[in-house]
FIGUFI-175313 format. One record per residue (C-alpha): x, y, z; residue in one letter. Coordinates in steps of 0.1 Angstrom, whole numbers, plus 5000, padded with zeros to 4 digits. Example, Ala and Ser with C-alpha at 12.3 -4.5 7.8 and 13.67 -1.06 7.14 Angstrom:
2
+------+------+------+-----+
:    X :    Y :    Z : res :
+------+------+------+-----+
: 5123 : 4955 : 5078 :   a :
: 5137 : 4989 : 5071 :   s :
+------+------+------+-----+
END
This chain:
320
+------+------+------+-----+
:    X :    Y :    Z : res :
+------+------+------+-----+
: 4919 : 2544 : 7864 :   x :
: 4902 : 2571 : 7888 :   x :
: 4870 : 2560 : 7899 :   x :
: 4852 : 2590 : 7882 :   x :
: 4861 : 2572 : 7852 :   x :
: 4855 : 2538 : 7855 :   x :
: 4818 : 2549 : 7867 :   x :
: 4813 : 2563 : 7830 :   x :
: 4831 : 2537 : 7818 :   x :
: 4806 : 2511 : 7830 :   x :
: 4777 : 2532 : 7820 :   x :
: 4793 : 2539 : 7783 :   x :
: 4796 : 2505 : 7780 :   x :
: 4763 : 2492 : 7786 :   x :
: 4752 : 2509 : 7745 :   x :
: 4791 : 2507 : 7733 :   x :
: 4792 : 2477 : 7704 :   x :
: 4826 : 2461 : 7714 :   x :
: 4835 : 2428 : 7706 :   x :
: 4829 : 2405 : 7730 :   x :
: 4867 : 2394 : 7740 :   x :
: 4870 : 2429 : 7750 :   x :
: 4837 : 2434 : 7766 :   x :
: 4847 : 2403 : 7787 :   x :
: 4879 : 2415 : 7799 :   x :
: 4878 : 2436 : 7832 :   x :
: 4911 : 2457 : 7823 :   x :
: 4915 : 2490 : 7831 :   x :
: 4944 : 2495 : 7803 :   x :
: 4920 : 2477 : 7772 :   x :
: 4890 : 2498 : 7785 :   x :
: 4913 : 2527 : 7781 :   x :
: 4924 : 2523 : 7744 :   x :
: 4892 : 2511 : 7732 :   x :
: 4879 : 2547 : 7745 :   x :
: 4905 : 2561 : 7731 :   x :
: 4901 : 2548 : 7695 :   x :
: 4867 : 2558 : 7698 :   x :
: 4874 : 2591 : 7705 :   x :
: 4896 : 2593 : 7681 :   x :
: 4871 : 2578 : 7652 :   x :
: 4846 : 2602 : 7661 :   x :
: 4839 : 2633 : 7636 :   x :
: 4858 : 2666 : 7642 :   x :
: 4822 : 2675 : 7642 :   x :
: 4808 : 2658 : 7667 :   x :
: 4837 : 2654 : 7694 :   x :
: 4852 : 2686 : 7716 :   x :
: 4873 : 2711 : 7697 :   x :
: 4905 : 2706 : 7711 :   x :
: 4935 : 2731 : 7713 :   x :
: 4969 : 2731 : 7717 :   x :
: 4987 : 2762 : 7734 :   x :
: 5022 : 2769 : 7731 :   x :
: 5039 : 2794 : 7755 :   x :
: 5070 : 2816 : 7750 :   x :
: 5103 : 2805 : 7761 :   x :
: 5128 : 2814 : 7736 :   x :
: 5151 : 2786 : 7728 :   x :
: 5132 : 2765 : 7753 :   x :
: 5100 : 2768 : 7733 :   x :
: 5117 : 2739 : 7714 :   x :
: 5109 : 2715 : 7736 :   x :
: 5071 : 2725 : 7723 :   x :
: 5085 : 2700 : 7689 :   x :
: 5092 : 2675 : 7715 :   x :
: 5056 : 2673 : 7733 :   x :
: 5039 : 2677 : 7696 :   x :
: 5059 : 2649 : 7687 :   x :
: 5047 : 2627 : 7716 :   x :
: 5012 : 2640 : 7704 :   x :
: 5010 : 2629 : 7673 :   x :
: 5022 : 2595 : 7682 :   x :
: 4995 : 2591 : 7707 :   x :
: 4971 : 2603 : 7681 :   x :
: 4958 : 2634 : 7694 :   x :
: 4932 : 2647 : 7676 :   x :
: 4950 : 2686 : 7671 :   x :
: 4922 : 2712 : 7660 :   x :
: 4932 : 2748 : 7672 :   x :
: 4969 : 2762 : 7680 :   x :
: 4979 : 2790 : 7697 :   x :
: 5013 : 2802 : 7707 :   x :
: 5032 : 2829 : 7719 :   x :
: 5067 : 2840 : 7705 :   x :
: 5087 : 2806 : 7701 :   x :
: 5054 : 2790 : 7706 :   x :
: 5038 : 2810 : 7681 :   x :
: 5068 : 2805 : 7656 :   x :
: 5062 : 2766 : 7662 :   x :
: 5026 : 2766 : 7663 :   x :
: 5026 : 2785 : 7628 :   x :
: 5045 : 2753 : 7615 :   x :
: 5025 : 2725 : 7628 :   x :
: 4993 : 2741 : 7619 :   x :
: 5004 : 2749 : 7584 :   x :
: 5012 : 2712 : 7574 :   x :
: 5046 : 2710 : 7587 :   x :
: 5045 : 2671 : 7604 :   x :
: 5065 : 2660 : 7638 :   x :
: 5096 : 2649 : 7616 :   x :
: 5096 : 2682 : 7594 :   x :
: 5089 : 2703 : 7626 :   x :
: 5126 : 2681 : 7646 :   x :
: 5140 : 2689 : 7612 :   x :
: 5135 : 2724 : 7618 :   x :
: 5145 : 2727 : 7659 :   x :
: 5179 : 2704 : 7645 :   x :
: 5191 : 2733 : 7623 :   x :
: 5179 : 2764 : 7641 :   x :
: 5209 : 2786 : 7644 :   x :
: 5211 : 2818 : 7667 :   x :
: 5210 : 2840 : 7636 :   x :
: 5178 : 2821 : 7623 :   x :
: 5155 : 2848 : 7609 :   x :
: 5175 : 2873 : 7622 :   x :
: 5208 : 2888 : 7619 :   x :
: 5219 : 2880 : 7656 :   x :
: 5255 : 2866 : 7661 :   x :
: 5276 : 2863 : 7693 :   x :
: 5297 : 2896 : 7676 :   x :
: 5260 : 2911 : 7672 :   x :
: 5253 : 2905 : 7709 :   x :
: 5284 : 2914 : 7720 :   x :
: 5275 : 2950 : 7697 :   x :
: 5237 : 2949 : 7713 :   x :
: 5250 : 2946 : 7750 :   x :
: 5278 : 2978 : 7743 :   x :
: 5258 : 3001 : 7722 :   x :
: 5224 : 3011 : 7716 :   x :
: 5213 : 2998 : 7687 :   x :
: 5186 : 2969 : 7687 :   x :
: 5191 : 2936 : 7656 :   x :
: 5166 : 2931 : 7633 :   x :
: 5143 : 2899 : 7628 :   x :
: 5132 : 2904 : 7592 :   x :
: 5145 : 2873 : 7578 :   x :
: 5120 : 2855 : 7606 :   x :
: 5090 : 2864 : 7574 :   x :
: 5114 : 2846 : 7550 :   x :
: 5119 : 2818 : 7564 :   x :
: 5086 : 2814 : 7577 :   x :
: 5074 : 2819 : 7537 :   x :
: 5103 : 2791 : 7527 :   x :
: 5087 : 2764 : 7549 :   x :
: 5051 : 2770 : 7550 :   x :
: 5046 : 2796 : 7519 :   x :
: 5032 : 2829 : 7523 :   x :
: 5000 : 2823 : 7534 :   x :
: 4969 : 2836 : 7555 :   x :
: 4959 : 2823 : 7585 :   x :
: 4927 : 2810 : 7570 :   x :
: 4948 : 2788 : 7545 :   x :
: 4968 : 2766 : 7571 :   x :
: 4952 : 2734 : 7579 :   x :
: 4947 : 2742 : 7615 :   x :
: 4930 : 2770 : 7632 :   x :
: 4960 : 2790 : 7644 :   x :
: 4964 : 2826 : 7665 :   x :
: 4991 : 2841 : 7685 :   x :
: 4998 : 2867 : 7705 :   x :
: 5021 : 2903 : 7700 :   x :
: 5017 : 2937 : 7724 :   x :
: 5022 : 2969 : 7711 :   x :
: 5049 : 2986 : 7730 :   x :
: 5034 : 3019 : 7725 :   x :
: 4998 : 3013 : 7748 :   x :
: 5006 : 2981 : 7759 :   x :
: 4979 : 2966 : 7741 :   x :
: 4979 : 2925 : 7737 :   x :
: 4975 : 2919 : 7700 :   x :
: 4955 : 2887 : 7691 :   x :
: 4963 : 2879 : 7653 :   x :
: 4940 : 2853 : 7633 :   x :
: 4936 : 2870 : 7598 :   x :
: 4959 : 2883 : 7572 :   x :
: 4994 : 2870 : 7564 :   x :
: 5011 : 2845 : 7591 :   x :
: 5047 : 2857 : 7585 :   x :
: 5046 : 2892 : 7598 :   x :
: 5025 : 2880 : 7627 :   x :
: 5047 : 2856 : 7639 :   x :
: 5075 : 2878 : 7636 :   x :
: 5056 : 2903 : 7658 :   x :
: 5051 : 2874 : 7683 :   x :
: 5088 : 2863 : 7686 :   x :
: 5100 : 2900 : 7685 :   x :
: 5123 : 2901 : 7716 :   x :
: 5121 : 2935 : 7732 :   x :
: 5156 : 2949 : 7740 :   x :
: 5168 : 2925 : 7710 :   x :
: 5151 : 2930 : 7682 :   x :
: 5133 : 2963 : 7668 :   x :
: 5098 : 2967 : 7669 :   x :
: 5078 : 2957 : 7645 :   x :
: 5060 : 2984 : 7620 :   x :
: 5026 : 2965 : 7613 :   x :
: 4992 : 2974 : 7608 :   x :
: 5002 : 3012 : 7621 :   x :
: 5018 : 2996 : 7654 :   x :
: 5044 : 2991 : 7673 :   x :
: 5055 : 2956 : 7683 :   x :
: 5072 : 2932 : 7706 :   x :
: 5071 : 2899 : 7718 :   x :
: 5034 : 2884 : 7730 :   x :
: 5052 : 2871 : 7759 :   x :
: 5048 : 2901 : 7780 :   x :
: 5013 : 2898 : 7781 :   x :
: 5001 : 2867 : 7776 :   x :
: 5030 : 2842 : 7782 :   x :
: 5005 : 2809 : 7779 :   x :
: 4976 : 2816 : 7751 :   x :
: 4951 : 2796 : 7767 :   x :
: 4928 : 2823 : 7765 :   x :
: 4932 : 2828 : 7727 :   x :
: 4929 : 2788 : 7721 :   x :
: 4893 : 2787 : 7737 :   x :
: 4883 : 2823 : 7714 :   x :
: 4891 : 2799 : 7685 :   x :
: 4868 : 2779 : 7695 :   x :
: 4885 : 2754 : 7718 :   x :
: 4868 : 2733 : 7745 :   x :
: 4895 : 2709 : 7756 :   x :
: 4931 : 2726 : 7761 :   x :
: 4965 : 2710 : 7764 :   x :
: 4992 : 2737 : 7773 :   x :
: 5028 : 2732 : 7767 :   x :
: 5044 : 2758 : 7786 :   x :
: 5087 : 2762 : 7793 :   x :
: 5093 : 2788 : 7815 :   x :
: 5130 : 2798 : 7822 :   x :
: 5142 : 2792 : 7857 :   x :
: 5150 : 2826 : 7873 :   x :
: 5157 : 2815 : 7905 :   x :
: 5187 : 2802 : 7889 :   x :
: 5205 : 2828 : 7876 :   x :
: 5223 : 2862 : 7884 :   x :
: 5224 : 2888 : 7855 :   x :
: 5254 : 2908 : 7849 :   x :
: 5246 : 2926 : 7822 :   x :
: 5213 : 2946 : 7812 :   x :
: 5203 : 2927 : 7779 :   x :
: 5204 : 2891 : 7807 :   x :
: 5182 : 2915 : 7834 :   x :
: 5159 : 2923 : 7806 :   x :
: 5151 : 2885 : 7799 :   x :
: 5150 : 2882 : 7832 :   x :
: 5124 : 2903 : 7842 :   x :
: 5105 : 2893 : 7810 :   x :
: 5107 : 2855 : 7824 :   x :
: 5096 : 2864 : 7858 :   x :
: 5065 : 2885 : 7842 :   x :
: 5060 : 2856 : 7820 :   x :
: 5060 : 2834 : 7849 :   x :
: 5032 : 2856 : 7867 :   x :
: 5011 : 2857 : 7833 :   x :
: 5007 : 2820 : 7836 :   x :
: 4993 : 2812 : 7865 :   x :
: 4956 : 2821 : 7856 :   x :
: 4962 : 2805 : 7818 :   x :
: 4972 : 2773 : 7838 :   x :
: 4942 : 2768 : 7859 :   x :
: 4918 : 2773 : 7825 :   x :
: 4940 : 2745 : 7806 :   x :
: 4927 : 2708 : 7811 :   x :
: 4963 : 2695 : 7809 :   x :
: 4996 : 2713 : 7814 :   x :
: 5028 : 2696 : 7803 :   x :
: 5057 : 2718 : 7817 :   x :
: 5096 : 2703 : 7802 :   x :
: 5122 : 2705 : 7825 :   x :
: 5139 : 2736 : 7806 :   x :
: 5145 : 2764 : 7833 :   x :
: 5182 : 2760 : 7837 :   x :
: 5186 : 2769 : 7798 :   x :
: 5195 : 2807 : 7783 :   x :
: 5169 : 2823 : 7759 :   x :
: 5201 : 2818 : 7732 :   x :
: 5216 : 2786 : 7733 :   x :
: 5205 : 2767 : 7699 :   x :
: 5235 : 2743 : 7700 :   x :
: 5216 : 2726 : 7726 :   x :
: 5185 : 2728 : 7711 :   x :
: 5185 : 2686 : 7702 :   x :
: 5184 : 2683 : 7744 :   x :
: 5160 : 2709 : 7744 :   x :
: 5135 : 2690 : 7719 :   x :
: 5143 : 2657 : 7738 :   x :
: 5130 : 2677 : 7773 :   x :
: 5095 : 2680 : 7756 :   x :
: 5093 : 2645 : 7743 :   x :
: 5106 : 2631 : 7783 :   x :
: 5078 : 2654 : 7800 :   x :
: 5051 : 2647 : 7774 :   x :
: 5055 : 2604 : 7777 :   x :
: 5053 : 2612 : 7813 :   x :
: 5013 : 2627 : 7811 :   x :
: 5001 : 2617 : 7777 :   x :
: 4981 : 2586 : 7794 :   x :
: 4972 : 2612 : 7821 :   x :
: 4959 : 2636 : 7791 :   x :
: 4942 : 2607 : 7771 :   x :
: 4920 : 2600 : 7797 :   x :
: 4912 : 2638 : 7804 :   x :
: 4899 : 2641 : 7767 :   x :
: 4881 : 2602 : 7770 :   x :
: 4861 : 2622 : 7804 :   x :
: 4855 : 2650 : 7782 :   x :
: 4843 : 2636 : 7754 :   x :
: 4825 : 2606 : 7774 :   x :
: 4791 : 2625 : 7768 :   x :
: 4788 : 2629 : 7738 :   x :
: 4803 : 2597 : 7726 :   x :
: 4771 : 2580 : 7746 :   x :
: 4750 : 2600 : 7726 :   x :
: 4769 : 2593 : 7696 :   x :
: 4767 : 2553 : 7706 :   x :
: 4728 : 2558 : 7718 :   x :
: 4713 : 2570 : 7682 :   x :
: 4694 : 2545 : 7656 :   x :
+------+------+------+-----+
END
């Protein structure tokens, strides 16, 4: 326990009502969880608005399933999501209802031509000719799982990110249908076509805002936990131009999120780097890599949120 918090600690429980065994032991680890819990019991009302940002990543942003998984176990008290491109298409999900089992479910049986019409033949075709895929089918099967809803009918606060490849513009969506904004979100540049919506033009979010943070705290977010899986590019050599494009796409995305980073409270980063934007057979490893780096901070972020929310659970403990 850092000495920061053991200080409030002390003073929190001088008003908290705990029972006495607990109140008599001197343990770091039971003062912990008993903050915790009453953290967790206070009102959505009453305790910080907290948000959880998902970045892009492609494939890799599976391992966003993996740290939301380790989340919910740990009872993390989820009220805003954000995301970017894969992190957008996950985010969508878990704020519309879909649970940590529904949302491995999903990861499990991704395929690479999953709400598109990509195929290793279609790559093959993309990297010879000219003529970008399509990611229409990423609205259907958005609608299957969640319905076709509006962003103020999911039961979390929810916003992600496009740019529109015509002024360059970063596109915030939070109203209107989900589907067609998260398929703006994911849109690949290079890959997929632009999207027509709203009378623009548009590609993946990840280009200009790699790691939401930003959007999290406009939805009203005061205590931010970013998942972020950023490829490794020192890693690999392109040797084709649809590999450079990713490429330079991870590297900008890479820049993008060094400011976002310093604004979140807690970053969990998966081991992911060494993986390509289009492997979905290994997209089980990919999921585990969230739930290994998310065990290895969750303590780290419950006591964040415990010195956050410290405050305003004395005042909560201090009224008649």
């Amino acid at each position: 326990m850092t000495v920061k918090l053991a200080a409030l600690a002390a003073a929190a429980l001088a008003v908290l009502p705990v029972r006495a065994a607990a109140a008599s032991t001197p343990s770091d680890k039971l003062l912990r969880e008993h903050l915790w819990r009453e953290v967790r019991r206070m009102p959505a009302a009453e305790r910080p608005k907290v948000g959880l940002v998902l970045s892009a990543g492609a494939v890799r942003g599976l391992a966003h399933i993996g740290v939301i998984r380790v989340l919910e176990d740990a009872g993390f008290p989820i009220d805003v999501v954000a995301g970017t491109s894969m992190g957008a298409v996950i985010g969508a999900l878990y704020a519309g209802g879909l649970d940590k089992d529904g949302l491995w479910d999903f990861g499990s049986t991704l395929r690479i031509d999953s709400g598109n019409n990509m195929s290793k033949v279609r790559l093959l075709q993309l990297i010879l000719a000219d003529k970008l895929l399509s990611s229409a089918n990423t609205e259907k099967r958005l609608r299957a799982v969640i319905g076709d809803v509006r962003f103020d009918q999911l039961r979390k606060a929810f916003a992600c990110v496009a740019m529109d490849i015509r002024t360059g513009e970063k596109i915030i969506f939070r109203d209107g249908p989900v589907a067609p904004a998260v398929r703006a979100s994911m849109n690949l540049p290079g890959i997929f076509q632009p999207v027509l919506y709203r009378h623009r033009y548009l590609v993946d979010g990840g280009v200009v805002d790699y790691v939401p943070v930003d959007v999290a705290k406009l939805l009203g977010a005061e205590w931010v936990l970013a998942s972020v899986t950023e490829g490794d590019f020192s890693r690999t050599s392109p040797t084709n131009v649809l590999m450079t494009l990713e490429q330079v796409i991870d590297i900008r995305g890479s820049l993008l999120s060094r400011q976002q980073r310093k604004v979140a409270d807690i970053v969990i980063e998966p081991e992911v780097g060494g993986y390509e934007f289009y492997q979905v057979e290994k997209s089980g490893e990919v999921m585990g890599k969230g739930v290994e780096a998310a065990k290895k901070r969750v303590e780290e972020a419950k006591e964040s949120l415990i010195l956050f929310s410290l405050p305003r659970l004395m005042r909560r403990w201090s009224a008649p």
